[in-house]
C-alpha positions, -999 to 999 in steps of 0.1 A, spaced: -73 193 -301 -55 166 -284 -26 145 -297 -45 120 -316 -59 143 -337 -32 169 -345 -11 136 -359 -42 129 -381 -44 168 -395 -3 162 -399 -6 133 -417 -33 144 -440 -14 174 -448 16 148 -454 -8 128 -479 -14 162 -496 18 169 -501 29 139 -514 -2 133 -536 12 170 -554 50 160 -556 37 128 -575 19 145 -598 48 168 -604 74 136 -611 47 118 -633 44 151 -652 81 154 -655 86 115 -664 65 123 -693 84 149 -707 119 134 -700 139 117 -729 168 106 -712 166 72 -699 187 79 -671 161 107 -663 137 80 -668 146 58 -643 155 84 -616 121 97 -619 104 62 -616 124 54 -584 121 85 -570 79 82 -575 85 48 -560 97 60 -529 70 85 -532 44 59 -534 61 39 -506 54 70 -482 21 76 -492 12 38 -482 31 50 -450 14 76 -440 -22 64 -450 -17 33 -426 -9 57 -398 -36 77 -402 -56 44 -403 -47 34 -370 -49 73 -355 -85 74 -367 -95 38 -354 -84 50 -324 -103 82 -317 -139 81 -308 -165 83 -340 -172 119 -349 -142 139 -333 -129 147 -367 -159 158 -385 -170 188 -364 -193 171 -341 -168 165 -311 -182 170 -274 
């Protein structure tokens, strides 16, 4: 696996991750009563969110860079 494509499996298993610490916070920002809470949680998803965006237009540019089918089991 070269370089290209060890950054794409790292930043899919960065999306994954951050996909499951969202749904953590949104579950907790449902249960919270505390305003202050509240707002913590909503920032804190924000960033969240920011990072995801992130991460997704990396791997958009790793992937247009590779050659079609070197991801999908079909390389050389």
């Amino acid at each position: 696996m070269d370089g290209l494509e060890r950054e794409v499996y790292e930043l899919n298993g960065a999306l994954d991750a951050t996909s499951a610490l969202k749904e953590k916070l949104e579950l907790r920002l449902v249960e919270a009563r505390d305003e202050c809470v509240r707002e913590v949680l909503d920032n804190t998803i924000a960033l969240v969110d920011a990072h995801d965006i992130e991460y997704r237009r990396r791997r958009g540019e790793l992937l247009a860079r590779l050659q079609p089918g070197t991801l999908d089991g079909t390389e050389r």
